[in-house]
C-alpha positions in Angstrom: 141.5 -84.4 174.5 142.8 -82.7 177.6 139.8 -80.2 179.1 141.9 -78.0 181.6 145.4 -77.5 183.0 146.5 -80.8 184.9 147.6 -79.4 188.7 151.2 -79.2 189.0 152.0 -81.8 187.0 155.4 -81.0 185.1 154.5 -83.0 182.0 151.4 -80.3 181.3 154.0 -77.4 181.6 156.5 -79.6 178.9 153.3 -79.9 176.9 152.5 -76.0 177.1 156.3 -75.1 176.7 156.0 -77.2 173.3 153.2 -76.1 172.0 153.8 -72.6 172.2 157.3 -73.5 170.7 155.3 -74.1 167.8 153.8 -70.7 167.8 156.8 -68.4 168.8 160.0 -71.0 167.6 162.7 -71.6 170.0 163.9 -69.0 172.3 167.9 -68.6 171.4 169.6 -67.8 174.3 170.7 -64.0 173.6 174.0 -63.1 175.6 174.0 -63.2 178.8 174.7 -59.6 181.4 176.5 -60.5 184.4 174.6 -60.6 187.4 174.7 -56.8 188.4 174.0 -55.3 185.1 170.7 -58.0 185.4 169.6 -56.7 188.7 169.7 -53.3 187.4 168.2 -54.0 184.0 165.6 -55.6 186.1 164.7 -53.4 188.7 164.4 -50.5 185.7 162.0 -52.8 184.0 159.2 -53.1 186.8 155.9 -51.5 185.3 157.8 -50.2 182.5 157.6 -51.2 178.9 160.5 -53.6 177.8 161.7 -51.1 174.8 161.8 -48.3 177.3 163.3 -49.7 180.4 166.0 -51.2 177.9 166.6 -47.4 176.7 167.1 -46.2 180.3 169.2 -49.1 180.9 171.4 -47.8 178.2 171.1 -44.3 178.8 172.7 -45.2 182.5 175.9 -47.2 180.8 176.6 -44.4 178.4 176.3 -41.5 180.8 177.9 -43.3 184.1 181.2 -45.3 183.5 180.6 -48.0 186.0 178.0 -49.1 188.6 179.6 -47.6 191.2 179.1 -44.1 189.3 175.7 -44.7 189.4 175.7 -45.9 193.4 177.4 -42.8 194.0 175.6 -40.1 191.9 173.2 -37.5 193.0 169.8 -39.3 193.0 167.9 -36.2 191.0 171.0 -37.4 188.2 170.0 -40.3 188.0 166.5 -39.8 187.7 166.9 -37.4 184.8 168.4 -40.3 182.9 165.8 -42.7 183.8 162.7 -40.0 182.8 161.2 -42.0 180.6 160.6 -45.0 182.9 157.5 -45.3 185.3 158.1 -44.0 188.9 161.2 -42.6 187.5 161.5 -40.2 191.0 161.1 -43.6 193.0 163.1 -45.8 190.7 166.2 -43.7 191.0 165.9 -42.9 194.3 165.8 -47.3 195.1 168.0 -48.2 192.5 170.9 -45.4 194.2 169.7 -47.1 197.9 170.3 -50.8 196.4 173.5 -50.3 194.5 175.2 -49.0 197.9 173.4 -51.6 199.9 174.7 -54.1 198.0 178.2 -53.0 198.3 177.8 -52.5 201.8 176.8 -55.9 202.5 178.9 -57.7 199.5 181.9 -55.9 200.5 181.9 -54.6 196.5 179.6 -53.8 194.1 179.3 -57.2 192.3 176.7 -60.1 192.4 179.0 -62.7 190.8 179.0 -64.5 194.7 175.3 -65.2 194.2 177.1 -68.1 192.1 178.5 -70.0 195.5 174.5 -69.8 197.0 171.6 -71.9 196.6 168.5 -70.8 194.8 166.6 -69.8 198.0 169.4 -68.2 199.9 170.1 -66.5 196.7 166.4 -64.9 196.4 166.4 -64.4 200.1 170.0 -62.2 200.2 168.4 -60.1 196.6 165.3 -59.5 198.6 166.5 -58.2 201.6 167.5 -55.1 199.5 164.7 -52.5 199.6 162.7 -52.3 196.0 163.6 -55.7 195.4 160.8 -58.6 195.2 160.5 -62.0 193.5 160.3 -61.0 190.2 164.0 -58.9 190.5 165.6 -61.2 192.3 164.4 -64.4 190.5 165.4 -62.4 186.4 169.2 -61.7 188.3 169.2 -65.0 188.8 167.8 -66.7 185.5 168.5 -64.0 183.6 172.0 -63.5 184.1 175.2 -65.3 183.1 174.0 -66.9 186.6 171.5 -69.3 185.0 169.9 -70.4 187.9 166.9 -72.5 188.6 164.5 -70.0 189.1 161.2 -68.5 187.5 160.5 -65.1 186.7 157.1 -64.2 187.4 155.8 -60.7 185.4 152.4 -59.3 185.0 151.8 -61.4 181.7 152.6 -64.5 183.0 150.9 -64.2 186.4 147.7 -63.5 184.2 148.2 -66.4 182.2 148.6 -69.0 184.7 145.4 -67.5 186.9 143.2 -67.8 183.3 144.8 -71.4 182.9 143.9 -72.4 186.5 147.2 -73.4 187.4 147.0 -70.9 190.6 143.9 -69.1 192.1 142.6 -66.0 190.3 143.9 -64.3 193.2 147.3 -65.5 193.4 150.0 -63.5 193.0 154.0 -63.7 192.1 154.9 -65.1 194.7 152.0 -68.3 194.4 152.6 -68.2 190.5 156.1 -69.2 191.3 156.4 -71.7 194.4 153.9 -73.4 191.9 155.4 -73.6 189.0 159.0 -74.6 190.5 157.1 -77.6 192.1 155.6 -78.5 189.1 158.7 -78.3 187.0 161.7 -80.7 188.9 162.6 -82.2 185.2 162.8 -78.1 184.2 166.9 -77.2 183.9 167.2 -73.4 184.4 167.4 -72.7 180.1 164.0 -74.6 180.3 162.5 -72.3 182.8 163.9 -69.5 181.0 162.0 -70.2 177.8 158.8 -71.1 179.6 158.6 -67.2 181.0 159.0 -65.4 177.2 156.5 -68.0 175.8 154.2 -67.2 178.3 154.6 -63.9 178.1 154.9 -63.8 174.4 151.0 -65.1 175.0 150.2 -62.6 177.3 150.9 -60.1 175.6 149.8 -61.4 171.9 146.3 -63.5 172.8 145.9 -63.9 176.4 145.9 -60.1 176.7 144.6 -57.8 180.1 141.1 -56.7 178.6 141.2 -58.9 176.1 141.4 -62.7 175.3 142.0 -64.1 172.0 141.0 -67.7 173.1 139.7 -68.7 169.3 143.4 -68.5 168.2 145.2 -69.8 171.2 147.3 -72.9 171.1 146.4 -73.9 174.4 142.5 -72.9 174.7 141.8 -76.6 175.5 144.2 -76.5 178.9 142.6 -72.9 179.9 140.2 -73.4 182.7 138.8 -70.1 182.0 137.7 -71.2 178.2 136.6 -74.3 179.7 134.1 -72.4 182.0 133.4 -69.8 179.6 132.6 -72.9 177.4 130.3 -74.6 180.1 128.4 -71.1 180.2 127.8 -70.7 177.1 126.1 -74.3 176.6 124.1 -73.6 179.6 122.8 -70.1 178.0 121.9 -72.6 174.8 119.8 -74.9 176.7 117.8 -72.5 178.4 116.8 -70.3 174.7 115.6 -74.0 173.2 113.3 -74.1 176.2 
């Protein structure tokens, strides 16, 4: 039996990605929003509860007809329809500044270009936009009707993968996902796709922030930290028989 994560080796991620498979069932693909409705369903969804940044994101297509609505609407407007989202203040304040940055530098408010670029230039041109960091730029991509190579990184995940070992317990986004996309070259973009919601379907079920369920987890024998929590515990044995 395998003790701990095997190091960037893609065939350990195939074996995670199927054994959580077996706990969650396959991930249908839901329908796809077009790139720009992504980015903004993504940068409302930083730090912010799934249900409620997916209310917000509706509250903004039923009160503005369009995006450029939004880029163009007083910002104090806009925040009252995001209220319920964290950093609401901030968040509307950003999302206004991207929206007209975009257009500005896209020449129109639309991301369906992103389509002609590489991954990397890709992430690079969505993070030069102010608010915007790996984890945004990386869901417009994969997210979208895009579907591009790339990995989104959230809180769950990054938690996972430190607990697993795959990165230090220290790393962050960013580490979390030059590691996994060197780890996963057999990975088509669908594949990566399904790899974040299982992980985070973990996260947020058994691998949780104050909490770790690791007595019910289907991949307890590929966790470093239940390996070493493991080795401890022996160790504490030994030493009340002597």
């Amino acid at each position: 039996m395998q003790t701990m994560f095997s190091f960037g080796q893609s065939a350990a991620l195939r074996t995670i990605q199927d054994r959580l498979r077996g706990v969650f069932g396959p991930i249908r693909d839901a329908k796809r929003l077009d790139p720009l409705s992504q980015f903004v369903r993504s940068f409302l969804g930083s730090k912010t509860y799934d249900r409620r940044s997916w209310d917000a994101f509706l509250r903004l297509t039923q009160t503005y007809k369009s995006w450029e609505a939004v880029a163009d609407a007083p910002v104090q407007e806009v925040e009252e329809t995001l209220r319920h989202v964290t950093f609401a203040e901030a968040k509307a304040a950003d999302l206004v500044l991207a929206l007209q940055k975009i257009r500005a530098r896209a020449g129109t408010l639309n991301l369906d270009f992103l389509a002609g670029l590489a991954v990397p230039t890709a992430l690079v041109w969505l993070e030069q936009i102010h608010g915007v960091g790996r984890k945004i730029a990386a869901a417009t991509l994969n997210f979208s009707s895009l579907r591009k190579r790339a990995f989104v990184v959230d809180t769950h995940v990054l938690r996972v993968m430190q607990r697993f070992g795959f990165v230090k317990p220290n790393a962050d986004n960013q580490a979390v996902y030059d590691a996994v996309m060197s780890a996963c070259e057999s990975f088509d973009a669908d594949d990566l796709y399904e790899l974040h919601w299982y992980l985070k379907g973990l996260g947020q079920k058994t691998c949780m922030p104050y909490r770790a369920h690791c007595e019910t987890c289907a991949l307890s024998d590929l966790c470093l930290k239940r390996v070493q929590e493991d080795a401890v515990a022996v160790t504490r044995s030994r030493r009340v028989g002597v």
